[in-house]
C-alpha positions as YAML, in Angstrom:
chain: A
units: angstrom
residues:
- id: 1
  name: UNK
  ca: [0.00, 0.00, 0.00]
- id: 2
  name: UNK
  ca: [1.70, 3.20, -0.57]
- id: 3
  name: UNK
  ca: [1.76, 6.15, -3.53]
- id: 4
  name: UNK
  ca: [4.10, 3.80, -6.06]
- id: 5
  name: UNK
  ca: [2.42, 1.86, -8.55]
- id: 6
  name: UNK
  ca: [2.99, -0.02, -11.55]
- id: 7
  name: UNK
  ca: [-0.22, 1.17, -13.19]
- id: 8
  name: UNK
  ca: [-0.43, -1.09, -15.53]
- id: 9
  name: UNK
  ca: [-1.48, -3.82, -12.23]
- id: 10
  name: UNK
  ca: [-3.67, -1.66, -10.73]
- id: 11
  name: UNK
  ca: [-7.09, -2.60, -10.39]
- id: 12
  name: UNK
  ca: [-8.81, -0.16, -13.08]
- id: 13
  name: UNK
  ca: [-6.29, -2.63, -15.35]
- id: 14
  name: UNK
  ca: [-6.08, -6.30, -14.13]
- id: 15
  name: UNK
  ca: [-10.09, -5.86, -13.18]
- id: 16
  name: UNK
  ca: [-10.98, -3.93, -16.26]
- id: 17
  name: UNK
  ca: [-12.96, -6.86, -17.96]
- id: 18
  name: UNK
  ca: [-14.74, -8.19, -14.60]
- id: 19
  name: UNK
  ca: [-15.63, -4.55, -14.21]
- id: 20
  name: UNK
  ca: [-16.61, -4.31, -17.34]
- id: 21
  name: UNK
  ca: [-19.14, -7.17, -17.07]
- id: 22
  name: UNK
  ca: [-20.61, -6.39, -14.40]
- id: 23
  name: UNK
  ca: [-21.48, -2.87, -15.44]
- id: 24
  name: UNK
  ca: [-22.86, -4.42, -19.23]
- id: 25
  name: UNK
  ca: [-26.49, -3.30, -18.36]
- id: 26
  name: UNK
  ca: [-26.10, 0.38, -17.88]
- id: 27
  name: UNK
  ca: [-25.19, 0.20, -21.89]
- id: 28
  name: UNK
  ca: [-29.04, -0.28, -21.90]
- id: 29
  name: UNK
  ca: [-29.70, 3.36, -20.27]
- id: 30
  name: UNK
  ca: [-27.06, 5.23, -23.12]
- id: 31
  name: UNK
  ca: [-24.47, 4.78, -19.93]
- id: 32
  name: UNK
  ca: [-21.25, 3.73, -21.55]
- id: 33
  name: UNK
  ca: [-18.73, 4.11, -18.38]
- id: 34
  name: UNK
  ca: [-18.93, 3.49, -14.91]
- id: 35
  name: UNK
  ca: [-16.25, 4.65, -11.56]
- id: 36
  name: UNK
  ca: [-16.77, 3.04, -7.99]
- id: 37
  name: UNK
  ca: [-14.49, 4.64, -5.18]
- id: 38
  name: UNK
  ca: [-14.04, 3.98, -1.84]
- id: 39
  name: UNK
  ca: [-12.82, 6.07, 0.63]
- id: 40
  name: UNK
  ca: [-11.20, 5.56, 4.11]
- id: 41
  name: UNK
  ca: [-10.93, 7.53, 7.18]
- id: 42
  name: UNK
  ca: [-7.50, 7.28, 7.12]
- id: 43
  name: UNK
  ca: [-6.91, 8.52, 3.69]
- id: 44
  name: UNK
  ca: [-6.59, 5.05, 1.94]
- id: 45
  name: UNK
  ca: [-9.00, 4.53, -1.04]
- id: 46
  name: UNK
  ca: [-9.69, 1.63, -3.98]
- id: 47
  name: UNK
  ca: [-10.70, 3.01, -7.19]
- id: 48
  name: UNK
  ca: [-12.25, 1.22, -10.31]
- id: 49
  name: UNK
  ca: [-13.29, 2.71, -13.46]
- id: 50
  name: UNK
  ca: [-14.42, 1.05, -16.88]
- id: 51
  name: UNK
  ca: [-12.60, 4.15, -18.70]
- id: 52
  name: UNK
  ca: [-8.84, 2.99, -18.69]
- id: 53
  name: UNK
  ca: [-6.69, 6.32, -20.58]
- id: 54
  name: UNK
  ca: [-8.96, 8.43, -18.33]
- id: 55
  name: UNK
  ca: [-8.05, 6.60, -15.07]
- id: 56
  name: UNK
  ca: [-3.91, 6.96, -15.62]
- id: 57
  name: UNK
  ca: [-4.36, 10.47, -16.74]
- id: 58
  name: UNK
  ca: [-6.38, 10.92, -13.33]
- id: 59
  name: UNK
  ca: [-3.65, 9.01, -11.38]
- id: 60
  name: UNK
  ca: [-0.74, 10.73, -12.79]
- id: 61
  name: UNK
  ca: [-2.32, 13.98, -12.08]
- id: 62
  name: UNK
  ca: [-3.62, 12.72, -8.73]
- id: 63
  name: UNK
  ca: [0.43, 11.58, -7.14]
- id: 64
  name: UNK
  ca: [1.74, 14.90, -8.86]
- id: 65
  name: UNK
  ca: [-0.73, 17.07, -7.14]
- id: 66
  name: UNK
  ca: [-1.99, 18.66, -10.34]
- id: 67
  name: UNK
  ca: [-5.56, 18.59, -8.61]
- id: 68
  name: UNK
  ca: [-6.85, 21.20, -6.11]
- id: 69
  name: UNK
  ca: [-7.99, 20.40, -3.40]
- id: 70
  name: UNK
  ca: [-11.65, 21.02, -3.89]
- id: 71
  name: UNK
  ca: [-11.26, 19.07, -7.18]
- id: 72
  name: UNK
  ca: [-11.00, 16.05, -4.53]
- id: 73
  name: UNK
  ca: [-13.40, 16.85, -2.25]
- id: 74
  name: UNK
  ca: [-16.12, 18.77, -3.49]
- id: 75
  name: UNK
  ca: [-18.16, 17.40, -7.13]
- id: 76
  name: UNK
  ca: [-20.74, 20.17, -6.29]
- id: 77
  name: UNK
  ca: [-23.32, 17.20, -4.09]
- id: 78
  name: UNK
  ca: [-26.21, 18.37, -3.46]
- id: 79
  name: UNK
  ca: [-27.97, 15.48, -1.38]
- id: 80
  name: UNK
  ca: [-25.39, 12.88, -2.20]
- id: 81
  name: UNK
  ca: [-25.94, 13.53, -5.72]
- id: 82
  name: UNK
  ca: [-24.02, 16.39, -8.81]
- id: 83
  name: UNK
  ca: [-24.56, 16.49, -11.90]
- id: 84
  name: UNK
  ca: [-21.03, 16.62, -13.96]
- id: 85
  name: UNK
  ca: [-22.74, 19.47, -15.79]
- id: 86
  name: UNK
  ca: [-23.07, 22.12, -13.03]
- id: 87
  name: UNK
  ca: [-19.74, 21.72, -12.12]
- id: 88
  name: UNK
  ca: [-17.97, 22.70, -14.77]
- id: 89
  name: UNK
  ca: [-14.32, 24.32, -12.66]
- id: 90
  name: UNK
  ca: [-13.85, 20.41, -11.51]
- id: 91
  name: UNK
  ca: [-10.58, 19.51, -13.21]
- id: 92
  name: UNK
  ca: [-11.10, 16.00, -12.72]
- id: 93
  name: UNK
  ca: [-14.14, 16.53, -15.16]
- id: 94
  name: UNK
  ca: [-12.34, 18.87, -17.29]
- id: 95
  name: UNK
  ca: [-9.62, 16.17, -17.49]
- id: 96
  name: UNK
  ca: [-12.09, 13.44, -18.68]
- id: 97
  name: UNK
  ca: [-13.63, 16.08, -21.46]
- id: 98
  name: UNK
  ca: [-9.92, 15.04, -23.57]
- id: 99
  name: UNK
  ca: [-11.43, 11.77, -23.84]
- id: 100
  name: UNK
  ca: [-14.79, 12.55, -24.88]
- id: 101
  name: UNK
  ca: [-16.40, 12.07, -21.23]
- id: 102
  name: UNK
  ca: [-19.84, 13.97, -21.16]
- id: 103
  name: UNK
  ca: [-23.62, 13.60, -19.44]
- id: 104
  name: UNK
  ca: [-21.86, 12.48, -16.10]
- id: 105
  name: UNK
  ca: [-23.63, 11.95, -12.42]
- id: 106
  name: UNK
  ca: [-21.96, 11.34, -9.21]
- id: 107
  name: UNK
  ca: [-23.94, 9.49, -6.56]
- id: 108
  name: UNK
  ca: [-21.88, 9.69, -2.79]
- id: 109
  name: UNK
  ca: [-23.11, 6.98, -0.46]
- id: 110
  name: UNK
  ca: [-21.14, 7.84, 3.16]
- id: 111
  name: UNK
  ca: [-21.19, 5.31, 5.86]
- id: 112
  name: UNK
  ca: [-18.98, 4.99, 9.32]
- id: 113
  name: UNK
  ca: [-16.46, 3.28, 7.67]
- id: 114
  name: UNK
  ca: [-15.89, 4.89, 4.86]
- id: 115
  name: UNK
  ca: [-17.58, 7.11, 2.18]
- id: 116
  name: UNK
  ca: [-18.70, 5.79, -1.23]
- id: 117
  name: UNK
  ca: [-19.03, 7.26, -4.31]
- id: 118
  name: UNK
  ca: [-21.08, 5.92, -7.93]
- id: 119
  name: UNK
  ca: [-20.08, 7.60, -11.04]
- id: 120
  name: UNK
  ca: [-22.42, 6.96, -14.74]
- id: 121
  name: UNK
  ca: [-21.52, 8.85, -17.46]
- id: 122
  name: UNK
  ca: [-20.77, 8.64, -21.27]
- id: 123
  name: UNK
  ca: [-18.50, 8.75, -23.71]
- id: 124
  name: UNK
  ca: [-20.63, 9.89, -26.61]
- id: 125
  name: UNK
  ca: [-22.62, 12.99, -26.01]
- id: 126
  name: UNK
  ca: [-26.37, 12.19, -25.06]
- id: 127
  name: UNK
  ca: [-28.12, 15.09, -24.59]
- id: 128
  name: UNK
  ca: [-31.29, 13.45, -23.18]
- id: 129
  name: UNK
  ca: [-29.13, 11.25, -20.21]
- id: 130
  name: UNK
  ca: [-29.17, 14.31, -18.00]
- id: 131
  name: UNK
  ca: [-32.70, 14.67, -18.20]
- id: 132
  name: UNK
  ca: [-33.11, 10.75, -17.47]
- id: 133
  name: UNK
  ca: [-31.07, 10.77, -14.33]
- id: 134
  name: UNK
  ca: [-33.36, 13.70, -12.81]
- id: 135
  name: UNK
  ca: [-36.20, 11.58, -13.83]
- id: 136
  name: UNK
  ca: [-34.89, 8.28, -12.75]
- id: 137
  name: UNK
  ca: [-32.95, 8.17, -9.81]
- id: 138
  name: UNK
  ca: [-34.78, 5.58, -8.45]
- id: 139
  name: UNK
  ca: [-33.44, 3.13, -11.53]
- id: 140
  name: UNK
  ca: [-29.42, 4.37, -11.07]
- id: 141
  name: UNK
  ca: [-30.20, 3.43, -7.09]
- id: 142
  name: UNK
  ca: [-31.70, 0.36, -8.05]
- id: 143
  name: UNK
  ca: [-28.43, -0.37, -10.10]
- id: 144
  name: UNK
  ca: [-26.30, 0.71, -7.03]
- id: 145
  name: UNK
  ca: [-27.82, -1.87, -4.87]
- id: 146
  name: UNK
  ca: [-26.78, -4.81, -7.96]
- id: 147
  name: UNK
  ca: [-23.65, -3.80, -8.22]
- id: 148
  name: UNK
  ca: [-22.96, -3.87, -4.41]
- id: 149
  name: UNK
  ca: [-24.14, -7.48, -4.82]
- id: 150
  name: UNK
  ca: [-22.31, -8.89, -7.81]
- id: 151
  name: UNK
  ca: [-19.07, -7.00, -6.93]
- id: 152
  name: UNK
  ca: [-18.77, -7.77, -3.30]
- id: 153
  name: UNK
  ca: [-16.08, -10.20, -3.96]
- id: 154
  name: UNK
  ca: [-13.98, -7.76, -6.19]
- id: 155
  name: UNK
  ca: [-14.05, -5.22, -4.05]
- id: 156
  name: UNK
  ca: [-12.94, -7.74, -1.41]
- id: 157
  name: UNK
  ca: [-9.77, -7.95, -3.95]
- id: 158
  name: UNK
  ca: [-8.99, -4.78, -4.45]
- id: 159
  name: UNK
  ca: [-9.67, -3.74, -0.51]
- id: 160
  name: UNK
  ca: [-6.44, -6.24, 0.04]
- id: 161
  name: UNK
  ca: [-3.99, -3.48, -1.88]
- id: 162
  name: UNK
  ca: [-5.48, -0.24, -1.03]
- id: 163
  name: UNK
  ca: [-4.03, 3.48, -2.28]
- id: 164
  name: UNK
  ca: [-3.26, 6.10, -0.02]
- id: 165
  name: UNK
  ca: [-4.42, 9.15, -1.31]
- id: 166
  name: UNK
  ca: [-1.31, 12.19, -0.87]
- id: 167
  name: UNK
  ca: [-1.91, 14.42, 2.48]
- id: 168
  name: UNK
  ca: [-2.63, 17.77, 0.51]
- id: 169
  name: UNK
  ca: [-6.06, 15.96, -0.59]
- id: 170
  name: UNK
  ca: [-6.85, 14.50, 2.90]
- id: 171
  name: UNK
  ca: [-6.41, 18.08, 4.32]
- id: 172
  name: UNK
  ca: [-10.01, 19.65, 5.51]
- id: 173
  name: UNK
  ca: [-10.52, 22.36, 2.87]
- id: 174
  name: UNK
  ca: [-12.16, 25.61, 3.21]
- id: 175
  name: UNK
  ca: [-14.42, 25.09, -0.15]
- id: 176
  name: UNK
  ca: [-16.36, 28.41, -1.41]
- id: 177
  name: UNK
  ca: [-19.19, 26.87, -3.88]
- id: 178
  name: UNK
  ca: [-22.17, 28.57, -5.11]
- id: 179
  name: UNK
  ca: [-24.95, 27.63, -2.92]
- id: 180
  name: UNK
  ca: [-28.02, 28.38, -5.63]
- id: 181
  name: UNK
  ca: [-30.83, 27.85, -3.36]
- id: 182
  name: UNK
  ca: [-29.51, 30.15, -0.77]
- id: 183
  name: UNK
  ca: [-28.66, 33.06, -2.71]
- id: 184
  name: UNK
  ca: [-32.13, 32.61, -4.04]
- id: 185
  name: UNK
  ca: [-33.24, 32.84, -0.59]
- id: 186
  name: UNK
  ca: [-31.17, 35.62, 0.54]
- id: 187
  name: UNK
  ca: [-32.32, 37.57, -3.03]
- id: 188
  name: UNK
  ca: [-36.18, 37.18, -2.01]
- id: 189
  name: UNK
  ca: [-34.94, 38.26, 1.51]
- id: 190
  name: UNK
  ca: [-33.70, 41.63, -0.22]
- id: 191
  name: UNK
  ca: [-36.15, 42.09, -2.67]
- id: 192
  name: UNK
  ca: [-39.43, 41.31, 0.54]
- id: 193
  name: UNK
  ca: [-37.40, 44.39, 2.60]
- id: 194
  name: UNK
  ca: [-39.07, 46.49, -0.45]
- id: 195
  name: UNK
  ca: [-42.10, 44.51, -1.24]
- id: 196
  name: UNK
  ca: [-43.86, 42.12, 1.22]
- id: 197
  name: UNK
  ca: [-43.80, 38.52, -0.73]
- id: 198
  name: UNK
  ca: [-44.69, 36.80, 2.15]
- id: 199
  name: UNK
  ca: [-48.12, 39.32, 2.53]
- id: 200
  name: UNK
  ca: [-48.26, 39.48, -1.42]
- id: 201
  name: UNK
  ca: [-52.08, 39.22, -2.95]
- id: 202
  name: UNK
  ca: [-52.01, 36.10, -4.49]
- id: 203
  name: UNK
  ca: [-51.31, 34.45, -1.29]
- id: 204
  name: UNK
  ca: [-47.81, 32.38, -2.29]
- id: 205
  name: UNK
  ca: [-45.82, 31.35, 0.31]
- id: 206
  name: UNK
  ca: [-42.18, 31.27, 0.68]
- id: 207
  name: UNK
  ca: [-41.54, 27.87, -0.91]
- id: 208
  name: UNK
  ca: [-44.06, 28.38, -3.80]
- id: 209
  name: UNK
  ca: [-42.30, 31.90, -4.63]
- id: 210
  name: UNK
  ca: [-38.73, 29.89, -4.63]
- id: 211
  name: UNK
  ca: [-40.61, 26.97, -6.63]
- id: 212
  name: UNK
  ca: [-42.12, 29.67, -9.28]
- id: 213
  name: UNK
  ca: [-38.26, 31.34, -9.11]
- id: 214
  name: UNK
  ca: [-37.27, 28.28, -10.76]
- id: 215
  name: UNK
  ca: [-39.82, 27.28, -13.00]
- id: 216
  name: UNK
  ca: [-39.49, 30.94, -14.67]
- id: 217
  name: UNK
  ca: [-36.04, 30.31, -14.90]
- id: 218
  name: UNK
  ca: [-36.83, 27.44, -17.53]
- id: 219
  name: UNK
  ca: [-36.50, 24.34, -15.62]
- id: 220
  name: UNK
  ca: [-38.56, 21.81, -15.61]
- id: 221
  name: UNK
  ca: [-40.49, 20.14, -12.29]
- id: 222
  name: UNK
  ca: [-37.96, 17.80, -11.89]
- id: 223
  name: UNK
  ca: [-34.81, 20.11, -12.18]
- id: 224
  name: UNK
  ca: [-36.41, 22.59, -9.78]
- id: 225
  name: UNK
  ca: [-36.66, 19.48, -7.13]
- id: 226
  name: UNK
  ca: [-33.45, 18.24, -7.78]
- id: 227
  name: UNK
  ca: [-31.79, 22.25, -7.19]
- id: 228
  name: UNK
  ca: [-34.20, 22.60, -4.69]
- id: 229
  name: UNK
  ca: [-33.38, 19.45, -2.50]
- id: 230
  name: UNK
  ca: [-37.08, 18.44, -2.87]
- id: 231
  name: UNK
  ca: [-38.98, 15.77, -4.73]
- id: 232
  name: UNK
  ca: [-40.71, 16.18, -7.77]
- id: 233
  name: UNK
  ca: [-44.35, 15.72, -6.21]
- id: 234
  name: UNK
  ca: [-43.44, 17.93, -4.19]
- id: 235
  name: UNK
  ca: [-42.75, 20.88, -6.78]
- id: 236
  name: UNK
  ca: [-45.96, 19.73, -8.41]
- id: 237
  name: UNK
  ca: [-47.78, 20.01, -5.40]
- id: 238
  name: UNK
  ca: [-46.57, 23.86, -5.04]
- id: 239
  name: UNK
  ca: [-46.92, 24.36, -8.83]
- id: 240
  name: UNK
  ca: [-50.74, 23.17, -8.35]
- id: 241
  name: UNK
  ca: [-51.57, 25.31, -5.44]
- id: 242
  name: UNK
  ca: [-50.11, 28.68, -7.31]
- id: 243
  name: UNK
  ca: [-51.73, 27.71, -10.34]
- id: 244
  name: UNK
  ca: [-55.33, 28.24, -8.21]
- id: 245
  name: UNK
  ca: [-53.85, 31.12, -6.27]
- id: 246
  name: UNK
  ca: [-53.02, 32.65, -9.81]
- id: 247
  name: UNK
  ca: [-56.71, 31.62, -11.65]
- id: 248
  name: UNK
  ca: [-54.00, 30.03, -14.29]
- id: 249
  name: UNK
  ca: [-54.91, 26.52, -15.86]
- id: 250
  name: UNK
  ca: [-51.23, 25.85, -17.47]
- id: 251
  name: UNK
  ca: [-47.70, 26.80, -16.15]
- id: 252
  name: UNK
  ca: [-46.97, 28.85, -19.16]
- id: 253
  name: UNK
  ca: [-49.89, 31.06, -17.89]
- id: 254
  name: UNK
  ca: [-48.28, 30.73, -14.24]
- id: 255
  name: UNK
  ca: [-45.01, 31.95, -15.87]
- id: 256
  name: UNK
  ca: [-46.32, 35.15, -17.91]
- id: 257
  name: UNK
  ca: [-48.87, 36.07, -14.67]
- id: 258
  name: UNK
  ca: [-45.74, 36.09, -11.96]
- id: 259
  name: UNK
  ca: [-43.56, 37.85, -14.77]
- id: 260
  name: UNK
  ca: [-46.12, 40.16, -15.54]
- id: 261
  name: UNK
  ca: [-46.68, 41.01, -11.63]
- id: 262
  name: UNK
  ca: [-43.46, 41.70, -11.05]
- id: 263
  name: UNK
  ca: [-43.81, 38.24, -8.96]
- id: 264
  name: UNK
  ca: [-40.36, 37.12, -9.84]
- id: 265
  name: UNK
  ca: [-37.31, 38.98, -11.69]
- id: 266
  name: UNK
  ca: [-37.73, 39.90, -15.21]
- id: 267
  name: UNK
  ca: [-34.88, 39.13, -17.07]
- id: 268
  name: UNK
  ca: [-35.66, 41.99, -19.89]
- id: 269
  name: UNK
  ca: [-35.28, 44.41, -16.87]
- id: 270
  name: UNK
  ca: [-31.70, 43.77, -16.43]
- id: 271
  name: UNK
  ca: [-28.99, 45.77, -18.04]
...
């Protein structure tokens, strides 16, 4: 166990075709590549990836400390779960973007003993995936749970020869991210010190106001739950209640009645 390696007998190698099988389904959802990590408390880690150039470039870049350390310990989570997409500064990503790597999702699953982390993505650009992992977490979990199963034993393996990852990753960071959802909050905060949105006419309540900030922002029910840390019924549970508060029988109508009300900001207003 130690930084060395011959890389060419390290697991995302000698385990590349077991991998490989075991992941064969995902091929059915568009998902071409798969990465499983585990991470100790101590620092120590086993990594396996279906996506072998990608994984030595990461490696090489990893024991020469050409990553930040927020590249290592943020990927922009939001409830265990970032999409590759809205967190474009990663390098790690960036990295993968040389060989084509697009539409990824990162799924962490912590524990007391150590912290796990689920990566799908693609290697051929599929504009719809995004849209099917907001849709269909409940299928990538459902995968999660399988390959936990059918892997057991090669993890087992590859536990025996752990990495240790280099101390200027394992160092507690001081991470500045954009937290969305609170600046939202903190704008509506402002904007209420001028006009009372809480005591507004049509009635909307906090959440609904943050739901309709969303939904005039172009995103969909399901985006708005994922940024929003809520689930989907949920937003269309808000999105039904404003739509009688607003006499409004479609969301387009929703969206031109708050923009016309000066309910939410209006993007034409800015300079």
């Amino acid at each position: 166990m130690g930084n060395k390696f011959d890389i060419e007998k390290m697991p995302f190698v000698s385990e590349l075709q077991n991998l490989k099988q075991i992941c064969r389904p995902l091929e059915m959802l568009g998902i071409t590549d798969f990465i499983f990590m585990r991470i100790y408390p101590d620092g120590t880690f086993i990594d396996l990836g279906t996506h072998v150039p990608w994984a030595k470039l990461f490696f090489e870049n990893l024991y020469t400390l050409k990553y930040e350390k927020k590249d290592m310990q943020t990927h922009a989570f939001r409830d265990g779960i970032a999409l590759w997409d809205n967190n474009p500064t990663n390098q790690i990503w960036h990295d993968g973007k040389l060989f084509s790597v697009s539409n990824g999702l990162s799924i962490a699953k912590p524990t007391n003993e150590y912290d796990d982390l689920y990566c799908f993505y693609t290697v051929s650009c599929n504009n719809i995936l995004n849209d099917f992992y907001i849709n269909h977490l409940d299928v990538l979990e459902q995968f999660i749970n399988y390959f936990n199963d059918k892997a057991e034993l090669l993890i087992k393996r590859v536990s025996k020869n752990k990495l240790i990852l280099p101390e200027e990753y394992t160092k507690k960071a001081v991470i500045k991210t954009t937290d969305t959802p609170a600046i939202i909050e903190n704008f509506l905060m402002e904007i209420g010190k001028h006009k009372s949105l809480s005591n507004n006419p049509y009635g909307l309540t906090f959440k609904e106001l943050e739901c309709l900030t969303w939904l005039c922002a172009g995103k969909s029910a399901a985006e708005t739950g994922l940024i929003l840390n809520r689930s989907k019924r949920t937003i269309e549970t808000h999105i039904n209640n404003m739509k009688i508060k607003l006499n409004c029988h479609k969301i387009s109508s929703l969206i031109y009645t708050a923009t016309a009300h000066g309910l939410v900001p209006n993007k034409e207003s800015k300079n």
